[in-house]
C-alpha positions as CSV (number, residue, x, y, z in Angstrom):
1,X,92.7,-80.9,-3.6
2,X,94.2,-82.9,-6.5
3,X,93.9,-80.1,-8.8
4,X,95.9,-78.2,-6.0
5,X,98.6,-81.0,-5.8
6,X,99.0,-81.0,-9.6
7,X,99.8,-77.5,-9.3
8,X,102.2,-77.6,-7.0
9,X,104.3,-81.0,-8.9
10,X,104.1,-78.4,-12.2
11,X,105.7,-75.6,-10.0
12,X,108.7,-78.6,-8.9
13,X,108.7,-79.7,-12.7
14,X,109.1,-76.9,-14.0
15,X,112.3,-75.8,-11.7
16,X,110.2,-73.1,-9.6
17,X,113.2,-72.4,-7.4
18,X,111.1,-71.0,-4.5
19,X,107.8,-71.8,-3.6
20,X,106.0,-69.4,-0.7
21,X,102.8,-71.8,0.7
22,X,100.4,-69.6,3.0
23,X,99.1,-71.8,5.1
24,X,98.0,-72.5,9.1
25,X,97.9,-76.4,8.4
26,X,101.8,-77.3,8.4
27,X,101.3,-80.9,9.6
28,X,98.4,-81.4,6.5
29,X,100.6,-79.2,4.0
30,X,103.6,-81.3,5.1
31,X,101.7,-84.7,3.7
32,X,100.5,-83.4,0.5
33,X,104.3,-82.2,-0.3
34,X,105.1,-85.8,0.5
35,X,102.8,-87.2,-1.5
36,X,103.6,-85.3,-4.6
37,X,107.4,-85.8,-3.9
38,X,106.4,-89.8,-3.8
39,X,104.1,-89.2,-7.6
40,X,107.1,-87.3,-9.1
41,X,109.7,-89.7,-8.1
42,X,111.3,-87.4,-5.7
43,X,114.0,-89.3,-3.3
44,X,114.5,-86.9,-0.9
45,X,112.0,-84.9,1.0
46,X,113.7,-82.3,3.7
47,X,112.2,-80.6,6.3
48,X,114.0,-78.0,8.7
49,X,112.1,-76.3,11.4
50,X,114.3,-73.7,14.2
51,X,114.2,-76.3,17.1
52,X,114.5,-80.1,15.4
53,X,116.9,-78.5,12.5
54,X,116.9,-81.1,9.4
55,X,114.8,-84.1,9.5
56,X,114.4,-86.6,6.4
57,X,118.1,-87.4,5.4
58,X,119.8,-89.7,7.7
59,X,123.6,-88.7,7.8
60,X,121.9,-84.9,8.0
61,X,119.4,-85.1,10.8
62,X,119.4,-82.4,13.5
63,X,121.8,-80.2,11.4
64,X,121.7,-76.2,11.5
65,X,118.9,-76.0,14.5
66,X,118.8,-72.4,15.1
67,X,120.3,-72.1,12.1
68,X,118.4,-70.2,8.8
69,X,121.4,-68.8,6.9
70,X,123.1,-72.6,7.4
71,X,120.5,-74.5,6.3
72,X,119.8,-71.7,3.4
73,X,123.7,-72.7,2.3
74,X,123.3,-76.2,2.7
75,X,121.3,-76.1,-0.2
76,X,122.6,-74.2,-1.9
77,X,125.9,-76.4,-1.8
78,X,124.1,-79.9,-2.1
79,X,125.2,-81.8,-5.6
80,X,122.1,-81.8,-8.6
81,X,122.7,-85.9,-9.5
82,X,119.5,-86.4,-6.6
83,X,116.5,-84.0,-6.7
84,X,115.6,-82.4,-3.0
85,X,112.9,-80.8,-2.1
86,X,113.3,-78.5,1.4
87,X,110.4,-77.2,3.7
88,X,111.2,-74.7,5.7
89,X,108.8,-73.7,8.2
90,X,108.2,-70.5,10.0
91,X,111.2,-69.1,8.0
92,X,108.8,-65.8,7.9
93,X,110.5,-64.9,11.1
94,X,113.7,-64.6,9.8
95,X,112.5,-63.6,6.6
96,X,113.6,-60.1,6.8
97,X,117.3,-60.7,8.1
98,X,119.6,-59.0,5.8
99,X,122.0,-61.7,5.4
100,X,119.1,-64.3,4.9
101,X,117.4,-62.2,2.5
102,X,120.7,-61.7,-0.1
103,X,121.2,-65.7,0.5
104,X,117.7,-66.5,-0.5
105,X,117.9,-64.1,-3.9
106,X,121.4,-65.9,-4.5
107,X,119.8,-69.1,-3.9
108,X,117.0,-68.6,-6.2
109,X,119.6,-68.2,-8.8
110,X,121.7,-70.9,-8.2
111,X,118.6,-73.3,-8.0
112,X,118.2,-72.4,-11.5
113,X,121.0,-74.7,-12.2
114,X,120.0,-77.7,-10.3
115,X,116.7,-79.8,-10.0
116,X,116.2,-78.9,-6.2
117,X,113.0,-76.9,-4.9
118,X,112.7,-75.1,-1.3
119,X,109.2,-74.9,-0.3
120,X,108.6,-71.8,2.5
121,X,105.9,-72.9,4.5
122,X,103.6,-69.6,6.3
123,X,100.4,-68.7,8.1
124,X,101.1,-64.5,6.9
125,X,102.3,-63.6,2.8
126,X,106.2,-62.2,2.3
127,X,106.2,-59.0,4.6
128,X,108.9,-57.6,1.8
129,X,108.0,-57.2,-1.8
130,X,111.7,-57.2,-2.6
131,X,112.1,-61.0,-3.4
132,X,108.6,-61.4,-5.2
133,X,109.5,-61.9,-8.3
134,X,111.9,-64.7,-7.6
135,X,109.2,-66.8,-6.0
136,X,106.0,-68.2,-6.4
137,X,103.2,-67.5,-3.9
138,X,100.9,-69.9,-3.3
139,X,97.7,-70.5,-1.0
140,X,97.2,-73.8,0.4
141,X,92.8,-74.0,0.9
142,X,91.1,-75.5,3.9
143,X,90.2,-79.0,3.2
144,X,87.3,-79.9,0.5
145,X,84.4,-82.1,0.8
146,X,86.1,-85.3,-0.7
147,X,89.5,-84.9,1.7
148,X,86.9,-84.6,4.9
149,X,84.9,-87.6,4.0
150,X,88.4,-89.6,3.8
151,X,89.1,-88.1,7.0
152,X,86.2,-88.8,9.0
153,X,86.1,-92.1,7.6
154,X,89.5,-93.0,8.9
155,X,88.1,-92.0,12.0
156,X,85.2,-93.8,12.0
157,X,86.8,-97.0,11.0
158,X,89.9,-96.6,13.4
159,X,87.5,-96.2,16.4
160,X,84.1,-98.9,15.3
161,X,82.0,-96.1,14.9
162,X,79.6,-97.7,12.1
163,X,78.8,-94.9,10.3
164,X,76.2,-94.7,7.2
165,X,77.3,-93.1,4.1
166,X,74.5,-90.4,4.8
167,X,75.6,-89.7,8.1
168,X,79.6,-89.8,6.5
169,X,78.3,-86.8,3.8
170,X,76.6,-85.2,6.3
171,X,79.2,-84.8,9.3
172,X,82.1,-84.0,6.2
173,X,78.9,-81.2,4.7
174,X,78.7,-79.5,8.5
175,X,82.9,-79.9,8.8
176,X,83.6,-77.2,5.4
177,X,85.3,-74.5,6.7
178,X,87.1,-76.6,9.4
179,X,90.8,-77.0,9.4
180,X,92.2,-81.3,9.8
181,X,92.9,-80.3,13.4
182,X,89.8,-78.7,14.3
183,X,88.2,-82.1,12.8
184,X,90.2,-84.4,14.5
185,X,89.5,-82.1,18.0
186,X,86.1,-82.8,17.5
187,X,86.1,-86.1,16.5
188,X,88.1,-86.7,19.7
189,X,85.8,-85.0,21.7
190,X,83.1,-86.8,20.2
191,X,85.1,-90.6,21.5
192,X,85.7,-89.2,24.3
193,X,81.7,-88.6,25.4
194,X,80.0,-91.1,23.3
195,X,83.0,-93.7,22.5
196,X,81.9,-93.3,18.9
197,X,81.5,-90.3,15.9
198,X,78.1,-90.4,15.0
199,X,75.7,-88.1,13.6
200,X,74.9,-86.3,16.9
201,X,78.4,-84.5,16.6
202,X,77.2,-82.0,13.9
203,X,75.9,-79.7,16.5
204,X,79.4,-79.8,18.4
205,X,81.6,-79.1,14.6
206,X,79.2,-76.0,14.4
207,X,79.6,-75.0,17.7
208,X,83.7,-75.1,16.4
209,X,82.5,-73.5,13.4
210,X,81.2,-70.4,15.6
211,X,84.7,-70.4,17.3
212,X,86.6,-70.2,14.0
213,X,84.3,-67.5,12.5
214,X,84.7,-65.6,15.7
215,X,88.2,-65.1,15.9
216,X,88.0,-64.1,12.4
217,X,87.2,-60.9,13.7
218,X,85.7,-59.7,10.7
219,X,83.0,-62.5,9.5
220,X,80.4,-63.3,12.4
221,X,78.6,-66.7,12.7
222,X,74.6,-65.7,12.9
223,X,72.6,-68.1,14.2
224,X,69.0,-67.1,12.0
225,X,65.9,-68.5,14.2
226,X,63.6,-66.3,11.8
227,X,62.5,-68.5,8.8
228,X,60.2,-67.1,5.8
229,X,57.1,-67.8,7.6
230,X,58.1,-65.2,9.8
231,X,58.1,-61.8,7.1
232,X,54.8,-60.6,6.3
233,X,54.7,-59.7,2.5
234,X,57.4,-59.7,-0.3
235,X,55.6,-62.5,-1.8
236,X,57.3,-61.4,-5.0
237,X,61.1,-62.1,-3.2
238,X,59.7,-64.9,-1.3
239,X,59.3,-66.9,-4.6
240,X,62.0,-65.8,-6.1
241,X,64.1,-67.3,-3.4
242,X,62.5,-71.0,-3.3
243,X,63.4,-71.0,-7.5
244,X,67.0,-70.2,-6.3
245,X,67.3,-72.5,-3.5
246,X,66.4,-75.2,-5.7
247,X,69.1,-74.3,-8.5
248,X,71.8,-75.0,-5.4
249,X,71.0,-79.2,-6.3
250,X,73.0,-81.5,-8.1
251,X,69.6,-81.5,-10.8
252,X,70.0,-77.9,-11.4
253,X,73.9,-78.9,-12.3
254,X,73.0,-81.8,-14.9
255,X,70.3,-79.6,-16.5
256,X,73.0,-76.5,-17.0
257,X,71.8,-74.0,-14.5
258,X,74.8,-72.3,-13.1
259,X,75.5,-71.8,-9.1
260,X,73.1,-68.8,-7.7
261,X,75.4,-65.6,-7.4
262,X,73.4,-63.6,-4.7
263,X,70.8,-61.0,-4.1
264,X,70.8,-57.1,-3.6
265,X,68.4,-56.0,-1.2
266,X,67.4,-52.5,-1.5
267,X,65.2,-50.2,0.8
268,X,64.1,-47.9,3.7
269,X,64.8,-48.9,7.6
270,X,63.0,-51.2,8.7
271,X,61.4,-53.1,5.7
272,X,62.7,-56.1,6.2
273,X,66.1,-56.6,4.4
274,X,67.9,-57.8,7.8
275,X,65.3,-60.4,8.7
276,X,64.9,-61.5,4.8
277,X,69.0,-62.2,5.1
278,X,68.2,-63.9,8.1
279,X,65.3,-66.1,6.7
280,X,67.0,-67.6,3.9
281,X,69.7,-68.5,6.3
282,X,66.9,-70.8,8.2
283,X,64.7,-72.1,4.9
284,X,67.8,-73.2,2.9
285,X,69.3,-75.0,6.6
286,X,72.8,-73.1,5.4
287,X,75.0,-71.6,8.0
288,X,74.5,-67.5,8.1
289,X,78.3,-65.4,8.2
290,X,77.8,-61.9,8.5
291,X,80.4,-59.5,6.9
292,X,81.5,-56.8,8.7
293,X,82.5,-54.4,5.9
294,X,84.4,-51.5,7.9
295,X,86.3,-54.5,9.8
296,X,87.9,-54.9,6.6
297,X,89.8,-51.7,6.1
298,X,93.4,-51.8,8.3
299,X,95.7,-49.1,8.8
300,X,98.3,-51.1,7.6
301,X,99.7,-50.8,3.7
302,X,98.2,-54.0,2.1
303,X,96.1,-55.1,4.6
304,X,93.1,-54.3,4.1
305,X,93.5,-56.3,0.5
306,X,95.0,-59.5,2.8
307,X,92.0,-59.4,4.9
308,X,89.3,-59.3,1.8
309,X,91.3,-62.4,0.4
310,X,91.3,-64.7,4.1
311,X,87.6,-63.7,4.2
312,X,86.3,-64.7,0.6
313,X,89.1,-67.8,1.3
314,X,86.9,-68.7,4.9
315,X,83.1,-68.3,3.0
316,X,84.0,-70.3,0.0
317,X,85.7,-72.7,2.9
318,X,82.1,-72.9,4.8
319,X,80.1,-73.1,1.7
320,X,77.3,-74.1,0.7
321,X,76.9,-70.8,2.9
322,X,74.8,-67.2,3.3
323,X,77.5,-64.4,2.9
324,X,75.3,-61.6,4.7
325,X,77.0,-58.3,3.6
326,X,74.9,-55.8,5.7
327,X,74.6,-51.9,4.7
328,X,77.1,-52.3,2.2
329,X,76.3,-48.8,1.2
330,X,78.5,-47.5,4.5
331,X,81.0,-49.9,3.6
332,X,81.7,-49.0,0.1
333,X,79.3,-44.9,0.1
334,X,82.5,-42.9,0.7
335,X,85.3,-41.1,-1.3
336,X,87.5,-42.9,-2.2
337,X,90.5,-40.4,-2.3
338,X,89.8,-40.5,1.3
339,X,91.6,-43.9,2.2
340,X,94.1,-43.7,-0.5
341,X,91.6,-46.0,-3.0
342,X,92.3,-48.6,-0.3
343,X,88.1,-49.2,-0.5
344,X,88.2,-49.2,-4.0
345,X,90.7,-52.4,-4.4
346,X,89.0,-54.0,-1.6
347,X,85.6,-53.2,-3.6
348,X,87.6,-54.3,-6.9
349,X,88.4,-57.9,-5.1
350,X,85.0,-58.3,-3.9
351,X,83.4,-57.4,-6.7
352,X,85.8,-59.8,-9.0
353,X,84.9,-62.9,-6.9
354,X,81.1,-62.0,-6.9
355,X,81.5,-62.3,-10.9
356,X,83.9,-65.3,-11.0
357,X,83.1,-67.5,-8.3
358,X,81.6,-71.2,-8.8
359,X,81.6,-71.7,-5.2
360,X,77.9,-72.3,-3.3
361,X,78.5,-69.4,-1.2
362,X,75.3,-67.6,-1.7
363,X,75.9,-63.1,-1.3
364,X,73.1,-61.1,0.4
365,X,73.7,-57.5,0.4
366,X,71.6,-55.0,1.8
367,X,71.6,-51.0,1.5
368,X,69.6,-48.0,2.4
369,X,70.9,-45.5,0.4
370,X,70.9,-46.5,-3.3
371,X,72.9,-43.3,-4.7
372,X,76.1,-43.9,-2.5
373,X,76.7,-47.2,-4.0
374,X,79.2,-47.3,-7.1
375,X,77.5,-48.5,-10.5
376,X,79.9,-51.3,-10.8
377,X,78.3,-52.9,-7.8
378,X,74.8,-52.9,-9.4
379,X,76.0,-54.4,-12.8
380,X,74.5,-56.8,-14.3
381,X,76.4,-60.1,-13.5
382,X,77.7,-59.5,-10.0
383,X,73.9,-60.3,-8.1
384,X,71.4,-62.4,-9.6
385,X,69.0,-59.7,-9.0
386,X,68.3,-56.6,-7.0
387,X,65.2,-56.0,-5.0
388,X,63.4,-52.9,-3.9
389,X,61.6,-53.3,-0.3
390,X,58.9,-50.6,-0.2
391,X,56.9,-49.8,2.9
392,X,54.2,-52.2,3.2
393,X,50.8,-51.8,1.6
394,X,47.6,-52.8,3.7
395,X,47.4,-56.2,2.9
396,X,50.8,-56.5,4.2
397,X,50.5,-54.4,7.0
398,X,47.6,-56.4,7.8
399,X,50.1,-59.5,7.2
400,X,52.5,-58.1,9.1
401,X,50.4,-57.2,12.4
402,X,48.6,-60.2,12.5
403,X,52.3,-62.5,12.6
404,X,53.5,-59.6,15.4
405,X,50.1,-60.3,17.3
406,X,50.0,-64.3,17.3
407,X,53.4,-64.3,18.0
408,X,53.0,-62.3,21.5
409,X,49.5,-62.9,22.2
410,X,48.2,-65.8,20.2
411,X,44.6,-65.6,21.6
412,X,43.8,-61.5,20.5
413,X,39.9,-61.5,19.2
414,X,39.5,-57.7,17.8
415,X,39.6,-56.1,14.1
416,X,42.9,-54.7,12.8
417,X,41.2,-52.9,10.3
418,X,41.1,-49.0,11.9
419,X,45.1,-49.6,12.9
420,X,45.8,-50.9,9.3
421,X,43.8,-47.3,8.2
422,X,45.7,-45.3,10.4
423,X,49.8,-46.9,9.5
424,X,49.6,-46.0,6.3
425,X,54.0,-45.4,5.6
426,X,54.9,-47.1,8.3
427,X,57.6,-49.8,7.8
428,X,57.6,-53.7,9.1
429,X,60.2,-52.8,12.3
430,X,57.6,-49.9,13.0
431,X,54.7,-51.5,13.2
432,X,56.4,-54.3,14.9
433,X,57.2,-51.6,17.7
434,X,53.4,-50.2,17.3
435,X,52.7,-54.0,19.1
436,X,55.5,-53.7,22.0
437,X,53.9,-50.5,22.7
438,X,50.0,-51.4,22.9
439,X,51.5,-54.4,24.7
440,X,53.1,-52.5,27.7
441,X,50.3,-49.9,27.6
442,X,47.9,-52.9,29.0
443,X,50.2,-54.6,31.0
444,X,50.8,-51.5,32.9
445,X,47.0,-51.7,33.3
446,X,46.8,-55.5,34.1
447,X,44.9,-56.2,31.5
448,X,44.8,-57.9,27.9
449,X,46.0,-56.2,24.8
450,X,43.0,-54.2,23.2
451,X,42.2,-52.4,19.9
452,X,42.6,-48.6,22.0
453,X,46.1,-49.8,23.2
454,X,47.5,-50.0,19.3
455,X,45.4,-47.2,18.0
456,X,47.6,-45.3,21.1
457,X,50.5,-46.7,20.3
458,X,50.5,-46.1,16.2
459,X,49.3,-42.7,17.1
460,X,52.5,-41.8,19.3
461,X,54.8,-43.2,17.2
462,X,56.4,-40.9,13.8
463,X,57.1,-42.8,10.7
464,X,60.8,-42.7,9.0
465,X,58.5,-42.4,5.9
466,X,57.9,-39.0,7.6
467,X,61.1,-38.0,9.0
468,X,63.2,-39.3,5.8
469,X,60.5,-38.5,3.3
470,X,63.2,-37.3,0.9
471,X,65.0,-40.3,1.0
472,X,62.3,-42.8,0.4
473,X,61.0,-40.7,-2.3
474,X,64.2,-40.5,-4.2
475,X,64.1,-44.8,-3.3
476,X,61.3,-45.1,-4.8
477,X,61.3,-43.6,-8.2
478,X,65.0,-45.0,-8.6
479,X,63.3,-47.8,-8.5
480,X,60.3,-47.0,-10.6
481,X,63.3,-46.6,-13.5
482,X,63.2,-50.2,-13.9
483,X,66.8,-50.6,-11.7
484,X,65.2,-53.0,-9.7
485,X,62.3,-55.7,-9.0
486,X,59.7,-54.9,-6.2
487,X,59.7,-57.3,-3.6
488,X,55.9,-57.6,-3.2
């Protein structure tokens, strides 16, 4: 946040008349203007608000309540000698007022001429593009690591809750992602059913976590309960993600391996690509947002673009984190002369952060169709790598069956070899079904689970490798190209 704080003192320095912060966080916003007003040597920090009016300046305080265009004038009329810096918060709502709009492009003139700053303080960007090039738009994050250890240490210190410095790293690790407020919530529900913030509350700041991501409405908190152990075959992907899950330590920093970018993930239904998202989720202990690609796209001129922004913004916020992108082929497959290239700036953002981004946010993408994806998105540089998930050979089917089997009925005695004869181009989800099937065949009998039931059961059932032949063909000698690694 210091890096953010010197930012904003350069913007003040360097006679930045207007400053637009977008941010949720006015009471944490409010203290880190302060405390760059108190580094520069800054006398007089004002704050107006609709209902309290000014507060800040003694012979000033309550003035212009209910009054924008007064307080906009006050300014405007206040003598250079002393330096002020005003906050105005919610002023969006009278943003687009005609009168208020010609005072603020006067003002940004006049402030030219004097060493004051006004500071507009926002949850939403400038609804008119008419005065952006007379002000500076800035975002104000969610809090880092170092600003919710000092937090939570207050806490803990304030309240005799003798926490250890492992316990401190973790609870401010589990708290990314979570606004002051939402912190201090938690922390206070913590006193209030324990008397004391301990270690224990990290289940209660995910459960918070959950809440935020939900009303997202776009990224969706996934709770994996499928680890690695769980996916028969893709040895080959397997090991490939234990040597990335280790370059996420502070060893892999101080021996110059960069931050993991992500993974493509490409294949037929039901090979696994889902689960495989899910896994990693639960080996590397990292918190699993899904990314709803077609709740991206809004109706509304410039949305769409907002949207992309608050969600990379939220991940990078929750990191170190899984960003599960799922069937970004749908997302991102179409024309776009369709939507008015609206997908292809979303697509452009996306793809921009995937390239640029030092944040531990991890990217797992998956697709079925390989030929409605746009070549940009399979250059080199934005993934680490991209995998090909083919249907499962016999060893794996074999694999595969056996986990199904001990899973449901951990005490099954016969051979799997005539089933693993008879699957050939079936898929992981298919012979997963095969298993349900057999399984109510015998209990409709009242009866254990026997070889006849799955022989049945893989005999009823028609393969995608049958009914979409074309498709994994055309999957599979894309891949034979050299485009991508196979997963097993």
């Amino acid at each position: 946040m210091n890096s953010w704080c010197r930012n904003l003192e350069l913007l003040i320095k360097s006679r930045t008349s207007i400053i637009w912060i977008r941010t949720k966080e006015e009471e944490r916003l409010e203290k880190l203007v302060d405390l760059s007003c108190e580094r520069l040597n800054i006398k007089r920090f004002v704050r107006w608000d609709c209902v309290s009016g000014i507060k800040g300046l003694i012979n000033e305080e309550g003035k212009f309540s209910n009054n924008p265009l007064g307080v906009l004038n006050w300014l405007k009329e206040q003598s250079s000698e002393v330096s002020i810096v005003l906050l105005l918060k919610d002023f969006h709502k009278f943003y687009d007022d005609p009168s208020i709009n010609r005072t603020i492009k006067e003002l940004s003139s006049a402030l030219k001429k004097t060493s004051h700053n006004l500071i507009i303080s926002s949850h939403l960007f400038p609804s008119s593009e008419e005065l952006d090039e007379l002000m500076t738009i800035v975002n104000l994050p969610l809090p880092d690591q170092k600003e919710l250890k000092n937090l939570i240490k207050k806490i803990a210190i304030n309240t005799n809750s003798n926490l250890e410095e492992q316990d401190l790293n973790e609870l401010s690790l589990a708290s990314s992602g979570l606004t002051e407020i939402k912190v201090m919530q938690v922390t206070a529900k913590a006193l209030a059913q324990r008397g004391k913030i301990s270690k224990e509350d990290i289940k209660d700041i995910i459960e918070e976590k959950k809440q935020v991501i939900a009303r997202s409405e776009i990224l969706e908190f996934f709770e994996a309960k499928s680890s690695q152990d769980d996916i028969g075959g893709l040895n080959v992907l397997k090991v490939w993600l234990n040597q990335r899950y280790r370059a996420f330590s502070k060893e892999a920093r101080d021996y110059g391996l960069p931050i993991p970018k992500g993974v493509l993930l490409v294949g037929a239904q039901g090979t696994g690509k889902s689960l495989t998202a899910k896994s990693i989720s639960k080996s590397w202990s990292m918190p699993l947002l899904r990314l709803d690609v077609g709740r991206l796209f809004s109706s509304l001129v410039g949305s769409s673009e907002a949207r992309t922004r608050e969600t990379i913004s939220r991940a990078e916020a929750m990191s170190p984190c899984i960003l599960w992108i799922d069937e970004i082929d749908k997302g991102f497959g179409g024309d776009a002369r369709s939507d008015g290239g609206t997908s292809q700036r979303v697509l452009a953002s996306l793809l921009t952060w995937m390239a640029e981004k030092e944040s531990a946010v991890f990217v797992v993408a998956t697709a079925n169709a390989i030929d409605k994806l746009p070549a940009e998105l399979l250059r080199k540089g934005r993934f680490d790598e991209i995998f090909f998930l083919d249907l499962p050979n016999s060893k794996e089917r074999l694999s595969i069956l056996d986990l199904h089997l001990k899973k449901r009925r951990p005490s099954y005695s016969f051979p799997l070899s005539t089933i693993i004869d008879r699957t050939d181009g079936f898929s992981g989800a298919e012979l997963e079904q095969a298993v349900i099937e057999g399984m109510h065949i015998s209990f409709s009998e009242n009866r254990e689970l026997m070889e006849k039931d799955l022989i049945k059961a893989v005999s009823e059932l028609v393969p995608l490798s049958r009914t979409a032949k074309e498709q994994i063909d055309f999957l599979k000698e894309w891949s034979s190209t050299g485009r991508a690694r196979s997963a097993s």
